[in-house]
C-alpha positions as CSV (number, residue, x, y, z in Angstrom):
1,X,-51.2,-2.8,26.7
2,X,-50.0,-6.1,27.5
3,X,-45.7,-6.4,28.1
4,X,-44.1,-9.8,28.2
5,X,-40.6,-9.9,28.7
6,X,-38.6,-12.4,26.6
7,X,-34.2,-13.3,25.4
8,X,-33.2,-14.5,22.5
9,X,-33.5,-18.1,23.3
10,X,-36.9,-17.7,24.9
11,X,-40.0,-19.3,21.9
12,X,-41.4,-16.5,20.2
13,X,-44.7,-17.5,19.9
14,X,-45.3,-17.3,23.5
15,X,-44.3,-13.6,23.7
16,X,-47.9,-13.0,21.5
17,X,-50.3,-12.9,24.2
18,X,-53.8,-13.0,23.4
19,X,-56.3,-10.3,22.0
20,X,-58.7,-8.8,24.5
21,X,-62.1,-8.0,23.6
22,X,-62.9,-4.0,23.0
23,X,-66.2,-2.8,22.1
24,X,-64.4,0.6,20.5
25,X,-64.5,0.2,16.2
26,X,-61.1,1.2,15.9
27,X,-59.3,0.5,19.3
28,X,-55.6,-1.1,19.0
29,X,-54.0,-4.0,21.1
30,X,-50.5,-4.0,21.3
31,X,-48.2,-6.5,22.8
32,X,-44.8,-5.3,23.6
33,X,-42.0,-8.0,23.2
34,X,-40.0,-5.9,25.5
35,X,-36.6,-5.9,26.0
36,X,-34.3,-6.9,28.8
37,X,-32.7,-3.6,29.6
38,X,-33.6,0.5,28.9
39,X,-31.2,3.0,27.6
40,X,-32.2,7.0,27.8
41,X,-29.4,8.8,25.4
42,X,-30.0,11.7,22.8
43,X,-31.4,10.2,20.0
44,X,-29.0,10.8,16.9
45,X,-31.1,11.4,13.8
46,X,-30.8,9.1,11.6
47,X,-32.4,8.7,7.9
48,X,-31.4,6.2,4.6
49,X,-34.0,6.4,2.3
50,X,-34.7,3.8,-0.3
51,X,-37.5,3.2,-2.2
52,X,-39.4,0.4,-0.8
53,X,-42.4,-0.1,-2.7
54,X,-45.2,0.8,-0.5
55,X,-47.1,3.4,-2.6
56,X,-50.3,2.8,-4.8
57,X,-49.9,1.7,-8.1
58,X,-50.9,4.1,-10.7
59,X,-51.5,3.4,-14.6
60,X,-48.7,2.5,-16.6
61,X,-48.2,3.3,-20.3
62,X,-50.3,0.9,-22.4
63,X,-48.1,-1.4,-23.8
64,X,-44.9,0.5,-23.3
65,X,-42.0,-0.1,-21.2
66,X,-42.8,0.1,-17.4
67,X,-40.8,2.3,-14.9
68,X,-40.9,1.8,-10.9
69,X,-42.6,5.3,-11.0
70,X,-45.7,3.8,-13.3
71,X,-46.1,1.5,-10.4
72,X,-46.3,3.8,-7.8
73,X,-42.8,4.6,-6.4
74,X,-41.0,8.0,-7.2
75,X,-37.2,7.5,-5.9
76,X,-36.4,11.1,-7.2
77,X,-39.0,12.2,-4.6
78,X,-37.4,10.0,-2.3
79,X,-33.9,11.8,-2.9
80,X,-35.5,15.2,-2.8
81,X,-37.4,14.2,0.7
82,X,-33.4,13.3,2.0
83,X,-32.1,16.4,0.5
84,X,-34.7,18.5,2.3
85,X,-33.9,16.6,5.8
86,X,-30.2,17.5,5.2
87,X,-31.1,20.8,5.9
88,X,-32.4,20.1,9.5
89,X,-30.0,17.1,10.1
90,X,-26.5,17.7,8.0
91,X,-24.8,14.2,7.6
92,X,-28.0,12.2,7.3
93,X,-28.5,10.3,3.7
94,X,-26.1,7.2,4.9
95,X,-26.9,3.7,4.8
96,X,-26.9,3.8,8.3
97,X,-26.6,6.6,11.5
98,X,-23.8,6.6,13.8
99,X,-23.4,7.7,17.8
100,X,-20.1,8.0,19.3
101,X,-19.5,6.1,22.6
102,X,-16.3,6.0,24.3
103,X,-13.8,4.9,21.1
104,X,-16.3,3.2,18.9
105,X,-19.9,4.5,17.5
106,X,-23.0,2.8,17.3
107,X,-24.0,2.2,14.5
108,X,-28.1,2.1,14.2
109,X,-30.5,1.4,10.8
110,X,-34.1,0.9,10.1
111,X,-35.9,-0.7,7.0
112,X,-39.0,-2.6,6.1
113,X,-39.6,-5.3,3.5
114,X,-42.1,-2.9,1.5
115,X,-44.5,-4.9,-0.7
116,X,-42.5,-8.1,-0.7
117,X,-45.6,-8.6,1.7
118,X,-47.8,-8.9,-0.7
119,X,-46.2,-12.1,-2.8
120,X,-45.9,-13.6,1.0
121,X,-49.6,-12.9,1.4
122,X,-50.4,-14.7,-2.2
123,X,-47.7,-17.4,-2.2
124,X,-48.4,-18.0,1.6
125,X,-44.4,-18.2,2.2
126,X,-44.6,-16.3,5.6
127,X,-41.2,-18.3,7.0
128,X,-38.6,-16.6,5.1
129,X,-39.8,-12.8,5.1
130,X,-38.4,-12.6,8.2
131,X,-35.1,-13.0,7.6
132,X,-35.3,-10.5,4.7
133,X,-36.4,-8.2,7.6
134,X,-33.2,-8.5,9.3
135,X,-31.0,-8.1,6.0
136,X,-31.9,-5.1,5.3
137,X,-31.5,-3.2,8.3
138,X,-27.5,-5.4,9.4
139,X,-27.0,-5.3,5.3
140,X,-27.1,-1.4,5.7
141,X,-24.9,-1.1,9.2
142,X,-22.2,-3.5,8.0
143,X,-21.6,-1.0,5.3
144,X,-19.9,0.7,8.3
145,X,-18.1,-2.0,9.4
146,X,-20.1,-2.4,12.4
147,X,-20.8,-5.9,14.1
148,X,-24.6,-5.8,14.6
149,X,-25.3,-6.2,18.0
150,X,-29.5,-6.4,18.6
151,X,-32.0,-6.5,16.2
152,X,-36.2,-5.4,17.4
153,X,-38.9,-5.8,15.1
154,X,-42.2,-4.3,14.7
155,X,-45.2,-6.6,13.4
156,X,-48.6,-5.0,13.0
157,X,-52.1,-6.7,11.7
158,X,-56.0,-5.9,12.3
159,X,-56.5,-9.4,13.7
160,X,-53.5,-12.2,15.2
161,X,-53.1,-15.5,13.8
162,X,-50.5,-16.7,16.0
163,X,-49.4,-19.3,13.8
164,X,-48.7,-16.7,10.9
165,X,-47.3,-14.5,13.3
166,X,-44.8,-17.5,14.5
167,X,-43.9,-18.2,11.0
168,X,-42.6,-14.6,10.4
169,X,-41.1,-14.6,13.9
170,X,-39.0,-17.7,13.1
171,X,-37.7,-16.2,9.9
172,X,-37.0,-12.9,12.1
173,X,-34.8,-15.2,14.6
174,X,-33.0,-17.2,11.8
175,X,-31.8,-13.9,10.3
176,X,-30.5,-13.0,13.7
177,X,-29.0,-16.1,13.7
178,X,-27.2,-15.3,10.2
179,X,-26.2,-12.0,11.4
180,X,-25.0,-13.0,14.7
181,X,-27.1,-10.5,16.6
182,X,-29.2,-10.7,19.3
183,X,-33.2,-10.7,19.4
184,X,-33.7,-7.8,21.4
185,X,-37.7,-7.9,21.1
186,X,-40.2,-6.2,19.1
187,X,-43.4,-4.6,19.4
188,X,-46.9,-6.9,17.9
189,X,-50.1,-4.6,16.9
190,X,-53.4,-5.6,16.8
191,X,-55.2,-2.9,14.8
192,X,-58.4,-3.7,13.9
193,X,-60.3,-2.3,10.5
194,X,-56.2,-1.1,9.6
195,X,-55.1,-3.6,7.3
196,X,-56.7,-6.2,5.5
197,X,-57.9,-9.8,6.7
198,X,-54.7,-12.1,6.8
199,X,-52.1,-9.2,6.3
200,X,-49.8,-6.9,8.1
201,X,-46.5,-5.0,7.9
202,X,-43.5,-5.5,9.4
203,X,-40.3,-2.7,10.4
204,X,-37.1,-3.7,12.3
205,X,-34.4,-1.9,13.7
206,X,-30.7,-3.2,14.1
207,X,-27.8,-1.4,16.1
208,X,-24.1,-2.5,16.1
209,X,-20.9,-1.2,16.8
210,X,-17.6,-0.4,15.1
211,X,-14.3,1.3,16.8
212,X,-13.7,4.7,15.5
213,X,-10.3,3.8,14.1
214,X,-12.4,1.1,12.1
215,X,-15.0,2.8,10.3
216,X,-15.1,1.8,6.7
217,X,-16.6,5.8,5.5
218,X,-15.1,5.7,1.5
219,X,-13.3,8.6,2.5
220,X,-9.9,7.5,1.4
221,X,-11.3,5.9,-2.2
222,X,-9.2,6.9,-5.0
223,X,-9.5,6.4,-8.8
224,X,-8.2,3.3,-10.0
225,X,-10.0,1.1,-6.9
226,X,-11.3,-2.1,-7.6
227,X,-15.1,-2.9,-7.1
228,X,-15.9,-6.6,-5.7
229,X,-19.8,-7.6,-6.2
230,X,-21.1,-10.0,-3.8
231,X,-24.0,-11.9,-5.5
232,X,-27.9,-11.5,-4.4
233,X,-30.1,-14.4,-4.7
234,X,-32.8,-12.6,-6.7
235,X,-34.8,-9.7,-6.2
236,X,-34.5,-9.4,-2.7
237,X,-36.8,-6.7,-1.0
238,X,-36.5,-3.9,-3.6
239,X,-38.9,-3.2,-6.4
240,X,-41.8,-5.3,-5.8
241,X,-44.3,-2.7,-7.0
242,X,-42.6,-3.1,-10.5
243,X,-42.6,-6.7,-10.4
244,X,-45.6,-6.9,-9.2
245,X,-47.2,-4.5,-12.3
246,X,-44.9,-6.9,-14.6
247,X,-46.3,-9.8,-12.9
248,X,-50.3,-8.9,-13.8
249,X,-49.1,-7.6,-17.7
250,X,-47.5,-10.8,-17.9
251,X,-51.2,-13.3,-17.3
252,X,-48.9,-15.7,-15.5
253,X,-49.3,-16.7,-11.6
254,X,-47.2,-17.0,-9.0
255,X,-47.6,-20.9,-9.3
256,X,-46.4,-20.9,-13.1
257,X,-42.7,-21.2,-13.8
258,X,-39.8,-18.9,-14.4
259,X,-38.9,-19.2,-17.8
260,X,-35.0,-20.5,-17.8
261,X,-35.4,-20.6,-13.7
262,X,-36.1,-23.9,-12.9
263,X,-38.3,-23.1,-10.0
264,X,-41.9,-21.0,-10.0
265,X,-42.1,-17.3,-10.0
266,X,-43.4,-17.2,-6.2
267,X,-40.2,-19.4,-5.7
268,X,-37.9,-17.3,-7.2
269,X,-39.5,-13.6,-6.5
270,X,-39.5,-15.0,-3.0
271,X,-35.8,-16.2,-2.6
272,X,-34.9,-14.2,0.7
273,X,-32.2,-11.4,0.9
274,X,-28.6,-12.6,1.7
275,X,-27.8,-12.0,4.7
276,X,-23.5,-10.6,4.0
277,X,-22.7,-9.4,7.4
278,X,-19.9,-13.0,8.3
279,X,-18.4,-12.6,4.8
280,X,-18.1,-8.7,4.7
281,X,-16.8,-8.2,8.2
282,X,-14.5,-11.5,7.4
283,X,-13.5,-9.7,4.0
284,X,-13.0,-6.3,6.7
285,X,-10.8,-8.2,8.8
286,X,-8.1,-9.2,6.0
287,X,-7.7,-5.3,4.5
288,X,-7.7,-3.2,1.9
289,X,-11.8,-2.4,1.8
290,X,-12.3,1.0,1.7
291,X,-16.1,1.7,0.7
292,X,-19.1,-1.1,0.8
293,X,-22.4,0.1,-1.1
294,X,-25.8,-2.1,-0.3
295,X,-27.4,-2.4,-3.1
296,X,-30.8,-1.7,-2.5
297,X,-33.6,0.6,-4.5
298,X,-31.7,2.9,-6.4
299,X,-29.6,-0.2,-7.8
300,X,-25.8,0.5,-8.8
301,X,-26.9,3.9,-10.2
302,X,-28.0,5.9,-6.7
303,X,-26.4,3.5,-4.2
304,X,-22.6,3.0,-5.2
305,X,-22.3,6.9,-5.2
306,X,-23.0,7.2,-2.0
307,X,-19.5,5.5,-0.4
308,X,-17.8,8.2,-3.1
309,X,-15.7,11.2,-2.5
310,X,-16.6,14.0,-4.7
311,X,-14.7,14.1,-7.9
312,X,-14.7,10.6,-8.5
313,X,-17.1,8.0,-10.2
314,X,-17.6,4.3,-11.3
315,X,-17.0,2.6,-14.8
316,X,-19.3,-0.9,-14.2
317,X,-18.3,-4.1,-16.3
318,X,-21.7,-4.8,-17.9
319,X,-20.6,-8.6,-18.5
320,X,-18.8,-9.1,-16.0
321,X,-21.2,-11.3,-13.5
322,X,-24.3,-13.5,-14.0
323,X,-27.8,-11.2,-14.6
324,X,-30.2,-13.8,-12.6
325,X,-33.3,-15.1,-14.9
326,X,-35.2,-13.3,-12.6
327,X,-34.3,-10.4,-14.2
328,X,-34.0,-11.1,-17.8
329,X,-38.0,-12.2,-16.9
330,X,-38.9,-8.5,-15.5
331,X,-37.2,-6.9,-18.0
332,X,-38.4,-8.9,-21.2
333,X,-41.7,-8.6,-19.7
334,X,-42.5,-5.4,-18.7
335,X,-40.3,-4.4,-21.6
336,X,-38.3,-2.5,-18.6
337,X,-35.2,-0.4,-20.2
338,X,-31.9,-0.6,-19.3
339,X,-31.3,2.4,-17.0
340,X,-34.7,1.6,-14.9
341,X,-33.3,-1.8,-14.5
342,X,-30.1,-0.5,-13.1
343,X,-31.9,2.3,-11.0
344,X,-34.6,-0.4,-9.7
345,X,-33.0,-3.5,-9.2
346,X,-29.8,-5.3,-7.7
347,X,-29.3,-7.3,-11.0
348,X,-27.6,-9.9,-9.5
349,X,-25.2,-8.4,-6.8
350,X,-26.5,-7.4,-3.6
351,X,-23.5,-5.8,-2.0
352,X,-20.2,-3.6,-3.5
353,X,-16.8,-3.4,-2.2
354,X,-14.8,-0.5,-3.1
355,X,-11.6,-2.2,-2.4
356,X,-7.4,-1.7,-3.4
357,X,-6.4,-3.5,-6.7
358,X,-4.2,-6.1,-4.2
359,X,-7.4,-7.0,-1.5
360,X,-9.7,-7.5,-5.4
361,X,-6.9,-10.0,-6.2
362,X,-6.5,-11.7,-3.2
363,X,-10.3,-12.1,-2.4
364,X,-11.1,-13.6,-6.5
365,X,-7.9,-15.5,-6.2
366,X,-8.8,-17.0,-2.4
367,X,-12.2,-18.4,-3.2
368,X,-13.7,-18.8,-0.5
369,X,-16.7,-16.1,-1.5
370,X,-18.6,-16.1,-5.0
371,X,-17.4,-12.8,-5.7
372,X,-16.8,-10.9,-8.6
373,X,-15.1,-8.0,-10.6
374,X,-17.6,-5.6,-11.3
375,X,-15.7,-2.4,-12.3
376,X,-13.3,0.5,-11.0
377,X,-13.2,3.6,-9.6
378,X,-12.8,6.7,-12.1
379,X,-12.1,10.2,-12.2
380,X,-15.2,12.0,-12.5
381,X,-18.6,11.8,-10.9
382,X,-21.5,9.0,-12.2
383,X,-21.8,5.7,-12.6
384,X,-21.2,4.6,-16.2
385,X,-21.1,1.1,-18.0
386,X,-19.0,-0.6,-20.8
């Protein structure tokens, strides 16, 4: 076990220190990019489970329409696994967990990038992954309200090529940078025989805070409530293992371009997750938000019930934002329907606001974020569109 000892500002590369030799097949190196300072507390238990896309494919149906579970990734097993859990740990299922201290609560999250990895492995686009590392842990603790505070990462491979491992470091410090949080440190593993030449997998782990008074919890959501989308830039880090099975039915490669696009599907599939902590903690700050959903695997349909109180559901405007042509390509091409697209995919908005019909106005009528009017709140549980 090696332990170096690095700050935010200090180059990341040089907190990789080099492999030693070990004669043992199956013996793992790991390099602790430590932090500066140790806190013992009761851990809170914490679980948000989306579907990231790290099981094995499995056979789709011929030439029929392909579903995220053809390729590998069950997210009703995923719900049934939370559902379970709640029986040990009531309150779990939220995008994020919280801790009380003093008269705030920390506010903690954990998520991967799922197999996202594998178009970085093929396109060779290691730079940017990073930062979709970081989105999806702050994306899911901002939903709070919480300012993210300190971000670790965890970066495992059988063998380390520092340059690679720089590349995805870099990206992991310019999403801090986005997020205004602070590169705690991380933890690299050399595993040998565990993954595959050239790749590896990558977790990370935010924490921020919010004062009690200030937690944005849904709870006081009533029908008639306006929802605000904030627009993704593409697929972000959901549903790879359905693009990826619509990628090899389509014959095309990643270097060919997206039709209507403009740019190559390795381009586009690789666009990296927005990072919306400045804008939804500016949008916080001005009132009147009441609920924020990420919108992550499970799409509109599992996520935006989530910030709900019982009794009530959402009517969606179907037309009422741009559907990216990265998603008129998976759907056309897989022949995907429209309730998997909806269940799998962010279609074009990354983040809801559940917010009061005067706040909607204000923020469309402002301009100073591409937003848009997605839908209301309605009596009556669901998500439904029109």
């Amino acid at each position: 076990m090696t332990t170096t000892t690095i700050t935010p500002t200090t180059e990341l590369s040089r907190a990789v220190a080099p492999s030693s030799s070990s004669s043992r097949p199956f013996a793992a190196h790991f390099l602790r990019r430590n932090c500066p300072f140790n806190r013992s507390s009761n851990r809170f238990p914490l679980l948000s489970m989306s579907a990231s896309g790290k099981n094995p494919p499995s056979g789709d149906h011929g030439a029929g329409g392909l579903t995220y579970k053809d390729a590998g990734v069950d997210i009703d097993a995923g719900a049934e696994l939370v559902r379970r859990i709640q029986k040990m740990a009531p309150g779990l299922g939220g995008f994020g967990g919280l801790y009380p201290l003093g008269d705030s609560y920390l506010v903690a999250g954990t998520d991967g990038v799922g197999t996202k990895l594998k178009l970085a492995f093929e396109t060779g686009i290691h730079d940017t992954i990073g930062i979709d590392l970081v989105a999806m842990s702050v994306n899911d603790i901002v939903t709070s309200g919480a300012k993210p505070l300190f971000f670790l990462d965890y970066f495992a491979t059988s063998r380390l090529d520092v340059d690679l491992a720089e590349k995805v470091i870099k990206g992991i410090v310019d999403g801090c940078k986005q997020s205004d949080c602070a590169l705690l440190g991380g933890e690299t593993a050399e595993m040998p025989d565990f993954y595959a030449e050239g790749e590896y997998d990558l977790s990370g782990f935010a924490v921020g805070i919010v004062k009690k008074d200030s937690v944005i919890n849904g709870e006081n959501i009533v029908a008639g409530d306006i929802l605000i989308g904030l627009p993704s830039t593409g697929v972000h880090s959901n549903g790879f293992s359905l693009v990826r099975r619509v990628l090899a039915r389509s014959g095309l490669s990643l270097k060919d371009q997206l039709p209507g696009g403009g740019v190559t599907l390795g381009e586009a599939l690789m666009a990296p997750t927005v990072i919306y902590v400045k804008q939804v903690l500016d949008l916080i700050s001005k009132g009147g938000v009441k609920g924020i959903a990420h919108i992550t695997g499970g799409g509109f349909t599992d996520n935006i019930p989530r910030v709900l109180p019982k009794g009530l559901g959402v009517s969606i405007y179907k037309n009422s934002w741009e559907v990216l042509p990265v998603f008129k390509w998976i759907q056309e091409t897989g022949s995907v329907d429209d309730a998997e697209m909806r269940r799998t995919f962010n279609m074009g908005i990354g983040m809801v606001l559940v917010v009061t019909k005067e706040a909607a106005q204000k923020i469309l009528e402002d301009g100073q974020y591409k937003a848009y009017r997605i839908g209301e709140v309605v009596s009556g549980e669901g998500v439904s569109y029109h």
